[in-house]
Backbone as CSV, one residue per row, in Angstrom:
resi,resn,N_x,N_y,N_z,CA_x,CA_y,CA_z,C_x,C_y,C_z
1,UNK,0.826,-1.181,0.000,0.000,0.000,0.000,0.866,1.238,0.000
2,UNK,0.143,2.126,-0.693,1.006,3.271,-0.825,1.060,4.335,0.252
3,UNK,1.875,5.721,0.456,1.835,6.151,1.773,0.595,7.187,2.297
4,UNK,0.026,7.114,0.539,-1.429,8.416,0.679,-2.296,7.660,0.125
5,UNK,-2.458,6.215,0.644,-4.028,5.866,-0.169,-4.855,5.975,1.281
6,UNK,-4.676,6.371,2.135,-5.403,6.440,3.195,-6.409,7.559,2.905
7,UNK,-5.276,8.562,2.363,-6.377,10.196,2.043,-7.197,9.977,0.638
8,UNK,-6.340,8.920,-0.304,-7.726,8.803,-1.336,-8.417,8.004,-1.103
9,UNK,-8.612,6.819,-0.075,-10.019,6.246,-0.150,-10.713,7.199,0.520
10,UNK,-10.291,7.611,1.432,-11.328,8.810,2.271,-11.653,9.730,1.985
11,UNK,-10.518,10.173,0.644,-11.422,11.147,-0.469,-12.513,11.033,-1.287
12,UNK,-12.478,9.836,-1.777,-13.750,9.269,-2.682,-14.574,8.799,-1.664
13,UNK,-14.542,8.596,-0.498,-15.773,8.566,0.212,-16.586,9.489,0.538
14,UNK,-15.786,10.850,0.816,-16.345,12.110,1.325,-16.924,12.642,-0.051
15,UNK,-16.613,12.228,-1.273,-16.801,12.791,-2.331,-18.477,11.803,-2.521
16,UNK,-18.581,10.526,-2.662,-19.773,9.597,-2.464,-20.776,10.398,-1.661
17,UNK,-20.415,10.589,0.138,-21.176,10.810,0.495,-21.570,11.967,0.663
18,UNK,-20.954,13.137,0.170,-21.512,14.692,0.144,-22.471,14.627,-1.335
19,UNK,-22.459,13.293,-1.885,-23.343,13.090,-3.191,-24.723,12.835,-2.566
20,UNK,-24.622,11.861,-1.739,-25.866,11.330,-1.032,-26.588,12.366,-1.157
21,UNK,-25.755,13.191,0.373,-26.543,14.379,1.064,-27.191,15.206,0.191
22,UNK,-26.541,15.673,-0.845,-26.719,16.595,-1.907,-28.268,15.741,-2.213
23,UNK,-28.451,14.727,-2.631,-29.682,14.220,-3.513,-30.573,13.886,-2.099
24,UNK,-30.221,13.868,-0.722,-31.138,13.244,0.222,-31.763,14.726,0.525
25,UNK,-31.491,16.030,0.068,-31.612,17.084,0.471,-32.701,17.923,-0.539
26,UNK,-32.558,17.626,-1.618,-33.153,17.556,-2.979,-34.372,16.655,-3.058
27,UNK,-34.329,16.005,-2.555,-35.562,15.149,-2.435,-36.527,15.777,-1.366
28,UNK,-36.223,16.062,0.137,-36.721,16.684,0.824,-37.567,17.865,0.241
29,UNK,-36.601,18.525,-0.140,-36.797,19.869,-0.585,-38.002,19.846,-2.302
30,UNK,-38.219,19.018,-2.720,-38.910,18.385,-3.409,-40.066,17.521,-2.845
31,UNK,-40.792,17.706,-1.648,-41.547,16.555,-0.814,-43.166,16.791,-1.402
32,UNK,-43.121,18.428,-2.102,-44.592,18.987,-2.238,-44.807,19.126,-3.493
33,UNK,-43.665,18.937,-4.405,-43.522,19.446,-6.048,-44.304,18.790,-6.452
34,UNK,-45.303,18.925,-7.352,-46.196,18.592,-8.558,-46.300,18.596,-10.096
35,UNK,-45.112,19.302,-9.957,-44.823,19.314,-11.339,-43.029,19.327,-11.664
36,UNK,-43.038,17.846,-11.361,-41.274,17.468,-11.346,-41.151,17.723,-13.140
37,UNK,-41.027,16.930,-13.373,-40.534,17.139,-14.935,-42.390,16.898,-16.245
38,UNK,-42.204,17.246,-17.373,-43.033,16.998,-18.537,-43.575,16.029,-19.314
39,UNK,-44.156,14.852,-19.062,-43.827,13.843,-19.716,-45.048,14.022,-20.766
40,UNK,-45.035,14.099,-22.213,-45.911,13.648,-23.029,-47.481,14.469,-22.542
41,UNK,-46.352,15.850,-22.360,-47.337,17.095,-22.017,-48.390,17.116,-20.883
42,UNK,-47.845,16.199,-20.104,-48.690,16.301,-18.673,-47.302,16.402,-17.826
43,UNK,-47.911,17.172,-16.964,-46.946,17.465,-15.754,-46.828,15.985,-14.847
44,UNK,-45.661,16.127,-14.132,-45.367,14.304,-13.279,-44.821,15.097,-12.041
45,UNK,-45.156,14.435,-10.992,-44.447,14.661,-9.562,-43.158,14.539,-10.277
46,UNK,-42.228,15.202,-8.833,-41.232,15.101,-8.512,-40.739,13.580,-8.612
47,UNK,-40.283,12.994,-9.274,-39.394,11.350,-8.727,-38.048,11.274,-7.685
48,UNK,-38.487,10.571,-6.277,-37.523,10.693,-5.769,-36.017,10.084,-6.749
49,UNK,-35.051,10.149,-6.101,-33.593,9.859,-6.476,-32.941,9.449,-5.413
50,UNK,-32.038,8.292,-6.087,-31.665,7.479,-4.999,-29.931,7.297,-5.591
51,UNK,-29.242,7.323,-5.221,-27.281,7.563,-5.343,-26.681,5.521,-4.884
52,UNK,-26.404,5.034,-6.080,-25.404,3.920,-6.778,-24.244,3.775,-6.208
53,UNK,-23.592,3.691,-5.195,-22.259,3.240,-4.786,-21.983,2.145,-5.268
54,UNK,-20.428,1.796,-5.673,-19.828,0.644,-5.938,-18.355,0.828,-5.483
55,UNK,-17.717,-0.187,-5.358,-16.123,0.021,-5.338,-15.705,0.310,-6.417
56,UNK,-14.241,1.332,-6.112,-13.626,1.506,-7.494,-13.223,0.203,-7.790
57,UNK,-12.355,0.268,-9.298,-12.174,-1.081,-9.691,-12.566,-1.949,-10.761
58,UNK,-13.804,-0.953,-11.690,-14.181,-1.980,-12.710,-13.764,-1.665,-14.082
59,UNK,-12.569,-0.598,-13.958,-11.557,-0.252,-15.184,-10.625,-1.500,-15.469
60,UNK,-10.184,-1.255,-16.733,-9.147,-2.044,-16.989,-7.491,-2.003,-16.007
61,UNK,-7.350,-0.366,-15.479,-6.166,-0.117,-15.064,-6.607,-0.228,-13.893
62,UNK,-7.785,-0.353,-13.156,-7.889,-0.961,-11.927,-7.348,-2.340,-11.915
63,UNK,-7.150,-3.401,-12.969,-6.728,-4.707,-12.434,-5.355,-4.777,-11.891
64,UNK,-4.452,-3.650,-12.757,-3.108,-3.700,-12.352,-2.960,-2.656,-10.949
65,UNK,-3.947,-2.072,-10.567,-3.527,-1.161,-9.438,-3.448,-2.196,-8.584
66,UNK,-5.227,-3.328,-8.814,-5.233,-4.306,-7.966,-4.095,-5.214,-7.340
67,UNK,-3.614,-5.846,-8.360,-2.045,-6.271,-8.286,-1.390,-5.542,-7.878
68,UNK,-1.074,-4.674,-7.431,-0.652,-3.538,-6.645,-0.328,-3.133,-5.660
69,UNK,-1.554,-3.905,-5.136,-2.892,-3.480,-3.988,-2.535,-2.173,-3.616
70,UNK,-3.038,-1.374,-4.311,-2.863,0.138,-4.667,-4.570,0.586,-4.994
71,UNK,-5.347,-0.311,-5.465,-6.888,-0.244,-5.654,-7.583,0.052,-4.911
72,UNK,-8.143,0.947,-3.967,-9.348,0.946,-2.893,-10.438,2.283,-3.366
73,UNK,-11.568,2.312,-2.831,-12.060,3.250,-2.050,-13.426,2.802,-3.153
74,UNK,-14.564,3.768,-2.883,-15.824,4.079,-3.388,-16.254,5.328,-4.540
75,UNK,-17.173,4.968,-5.306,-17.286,5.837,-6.691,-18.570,5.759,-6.741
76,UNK,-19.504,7.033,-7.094,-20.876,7.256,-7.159,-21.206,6.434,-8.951
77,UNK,-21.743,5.857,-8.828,-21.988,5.459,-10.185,-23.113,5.937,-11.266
78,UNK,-24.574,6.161,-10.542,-25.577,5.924,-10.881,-26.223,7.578,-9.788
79,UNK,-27.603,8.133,-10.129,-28.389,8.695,-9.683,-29.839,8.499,-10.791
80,UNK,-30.251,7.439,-9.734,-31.584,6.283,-10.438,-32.878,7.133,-9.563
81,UNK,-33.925,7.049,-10.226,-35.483,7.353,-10.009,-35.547,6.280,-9.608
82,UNK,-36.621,6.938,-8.613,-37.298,5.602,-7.361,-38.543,5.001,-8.285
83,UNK,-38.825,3.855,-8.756,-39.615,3.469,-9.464,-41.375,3.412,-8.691
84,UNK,-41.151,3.856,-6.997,-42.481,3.905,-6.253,-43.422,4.643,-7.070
85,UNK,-44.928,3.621,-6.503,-45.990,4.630,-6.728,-46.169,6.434,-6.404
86,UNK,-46.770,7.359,-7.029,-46.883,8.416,-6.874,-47.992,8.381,-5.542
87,UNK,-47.922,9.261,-4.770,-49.524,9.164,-3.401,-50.566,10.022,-3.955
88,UNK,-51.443,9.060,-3.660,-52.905,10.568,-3.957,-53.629,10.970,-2.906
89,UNK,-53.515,11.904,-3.323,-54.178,12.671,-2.020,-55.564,13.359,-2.582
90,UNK,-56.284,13.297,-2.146,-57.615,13.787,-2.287,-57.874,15.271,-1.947
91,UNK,-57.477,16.497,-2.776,-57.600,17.918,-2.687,-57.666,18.142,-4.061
92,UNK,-59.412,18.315,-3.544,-60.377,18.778,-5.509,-59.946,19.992,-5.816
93,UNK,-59.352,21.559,-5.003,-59.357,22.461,-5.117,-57.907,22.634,-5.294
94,UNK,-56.761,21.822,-6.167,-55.518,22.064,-6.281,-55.782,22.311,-7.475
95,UNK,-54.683,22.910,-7.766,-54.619,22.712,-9.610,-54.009,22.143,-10.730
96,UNK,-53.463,21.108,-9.636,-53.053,19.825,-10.237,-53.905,18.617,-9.864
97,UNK,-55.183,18.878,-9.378,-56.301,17.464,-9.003,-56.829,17.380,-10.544
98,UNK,-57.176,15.680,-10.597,-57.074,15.078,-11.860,-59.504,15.527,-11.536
99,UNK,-59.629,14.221,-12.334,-61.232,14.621,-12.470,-61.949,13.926,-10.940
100,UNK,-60.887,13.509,-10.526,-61.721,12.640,-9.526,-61.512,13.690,-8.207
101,UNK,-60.548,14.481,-8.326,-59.751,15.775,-7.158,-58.844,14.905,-6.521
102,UNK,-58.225,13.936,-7.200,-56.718,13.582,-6.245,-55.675,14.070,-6.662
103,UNK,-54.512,14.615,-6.091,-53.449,15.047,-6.646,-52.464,14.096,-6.568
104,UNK,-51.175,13.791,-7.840,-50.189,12.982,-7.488,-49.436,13.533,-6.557
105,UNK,-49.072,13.237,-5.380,-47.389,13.670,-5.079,-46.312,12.848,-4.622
106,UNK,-45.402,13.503,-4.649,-43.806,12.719,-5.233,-44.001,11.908,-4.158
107,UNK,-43.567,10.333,-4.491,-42.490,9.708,-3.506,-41.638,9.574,-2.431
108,UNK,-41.727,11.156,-1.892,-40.589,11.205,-0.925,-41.206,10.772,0.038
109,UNK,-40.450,9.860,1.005,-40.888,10.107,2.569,-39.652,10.703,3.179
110,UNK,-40.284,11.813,3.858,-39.456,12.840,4.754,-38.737,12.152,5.913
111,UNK,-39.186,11.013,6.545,-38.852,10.446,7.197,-37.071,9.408,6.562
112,UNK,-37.257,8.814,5.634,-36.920,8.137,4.622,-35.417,8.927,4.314
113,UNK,-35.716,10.045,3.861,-34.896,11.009,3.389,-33.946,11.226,4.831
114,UNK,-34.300,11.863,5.756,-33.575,11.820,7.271,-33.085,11.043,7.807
115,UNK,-33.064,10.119,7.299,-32.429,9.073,8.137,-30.986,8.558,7.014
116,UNK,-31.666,8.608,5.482,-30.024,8.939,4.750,-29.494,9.881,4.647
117,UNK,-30.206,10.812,5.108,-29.057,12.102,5.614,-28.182,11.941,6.184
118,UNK,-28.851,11.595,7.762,-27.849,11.280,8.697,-27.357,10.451,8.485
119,UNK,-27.537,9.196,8.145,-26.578,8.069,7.776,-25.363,8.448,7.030
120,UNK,-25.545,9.379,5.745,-24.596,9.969,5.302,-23.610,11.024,6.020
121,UNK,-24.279,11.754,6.700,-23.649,12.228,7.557,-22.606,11.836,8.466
122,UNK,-23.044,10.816,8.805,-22.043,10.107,9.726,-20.886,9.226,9.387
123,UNK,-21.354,9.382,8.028,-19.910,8.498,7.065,-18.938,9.720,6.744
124,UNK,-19.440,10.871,6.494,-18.806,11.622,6.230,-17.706,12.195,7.168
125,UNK,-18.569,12.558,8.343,-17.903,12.654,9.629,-16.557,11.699,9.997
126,UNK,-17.087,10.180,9.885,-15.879,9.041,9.843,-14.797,9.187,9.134
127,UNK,-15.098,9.445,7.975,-14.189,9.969,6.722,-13.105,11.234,7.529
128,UNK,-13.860,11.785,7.649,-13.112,13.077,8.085,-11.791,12.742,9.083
129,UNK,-12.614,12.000,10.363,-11.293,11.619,11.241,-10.596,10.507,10.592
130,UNK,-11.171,9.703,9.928,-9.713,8.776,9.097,-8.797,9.763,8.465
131,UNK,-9.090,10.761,7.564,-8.503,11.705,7.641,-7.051,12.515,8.152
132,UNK,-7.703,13.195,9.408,-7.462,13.547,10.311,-6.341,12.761,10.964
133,UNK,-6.338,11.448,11.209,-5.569,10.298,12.001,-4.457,10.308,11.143
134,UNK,-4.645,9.981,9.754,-4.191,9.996,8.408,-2.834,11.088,8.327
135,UNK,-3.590,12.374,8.553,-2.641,13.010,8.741,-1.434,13.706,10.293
136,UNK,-2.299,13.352,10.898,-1.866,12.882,11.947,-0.086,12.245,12.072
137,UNK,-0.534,11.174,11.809,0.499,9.942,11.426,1.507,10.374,10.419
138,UNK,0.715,10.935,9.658,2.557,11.792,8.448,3.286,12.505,9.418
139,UNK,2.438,13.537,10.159,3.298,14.414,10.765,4.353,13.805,11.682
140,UNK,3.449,13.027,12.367,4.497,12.304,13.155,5.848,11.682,12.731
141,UNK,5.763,10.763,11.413,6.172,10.592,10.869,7.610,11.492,10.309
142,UNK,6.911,12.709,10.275,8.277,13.499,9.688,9.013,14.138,10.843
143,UNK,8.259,13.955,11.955,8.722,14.802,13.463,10.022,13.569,13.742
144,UNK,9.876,11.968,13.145,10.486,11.340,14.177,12.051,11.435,12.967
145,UNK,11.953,12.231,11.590,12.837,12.184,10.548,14.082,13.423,11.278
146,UNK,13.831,14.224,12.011,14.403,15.256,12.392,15.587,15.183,13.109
């Protein structure tokens, strides 16, 4: 292992999970939208979005890092639509209620969303003091070169 793969796996993690947050925040903030995107000239809720982690590694020059063992850390791959039903809610006086007065709205559960916040959050946080330790340990390192 090399003497800074400590700071790049923990870079591509902090980089993963400030992705999360970013889309767990966006979704929230999206909980009431009714008119997410256009489809075939009708308006569509908001679709939640949900963030693809994988290990790095599925390059060709990942096999030789592998051999290496120089290969680590995590890579956002994907930002996929939640394939859930839309909710209806029954308010005849919106102006997005269909003929019956239900309105679609998005997918999100607020609840749902908060809890991969924080989950993300707390990876991030981890990240940080691996980090931190990370560098830590160089310094020391060069204190004991003196």
């Amino acid at each position: 292992m090399g003497l800074f793969n400590a700071m790049h796996i923990s870079g591509s993690a902090l980089t993963a999970q400030r992705l999360r947050m970013d889309v767990a925040s966006s979704n929230i903030a999206n909980v009431d939208t009714t008119r997410g995107r256009l489809v075939n000239g009708e308006w569509q809720p908001y679709q939640r979005k949900m963030v693809v982690l994988e290990p790095k590694g599925n390059e060709f020059r990942s096999f030789i890092q592998k051999a290496n063992g120089s290969m680590h850390g995590v890579k956002a791959t994907q930002v996929l639509d939640d394939k859930q039903p839309f909710k209806l809610v029954y308010q005849p006086n919106h102006p997005d209620a269909d003929d019956q007065g239900y309105v679609q709205l998005p997918n999100v559960d607020p609840l749902k969303e908060m809890v991969d916040l924080m989950s993300s959050t707390r990876s991030y946080e981890a990240n940080v003091t691996v980090m931190n330790a990370a560098k830590g340990m160089y310094m020391k390192a060069l204190e004991i070169g003196r």
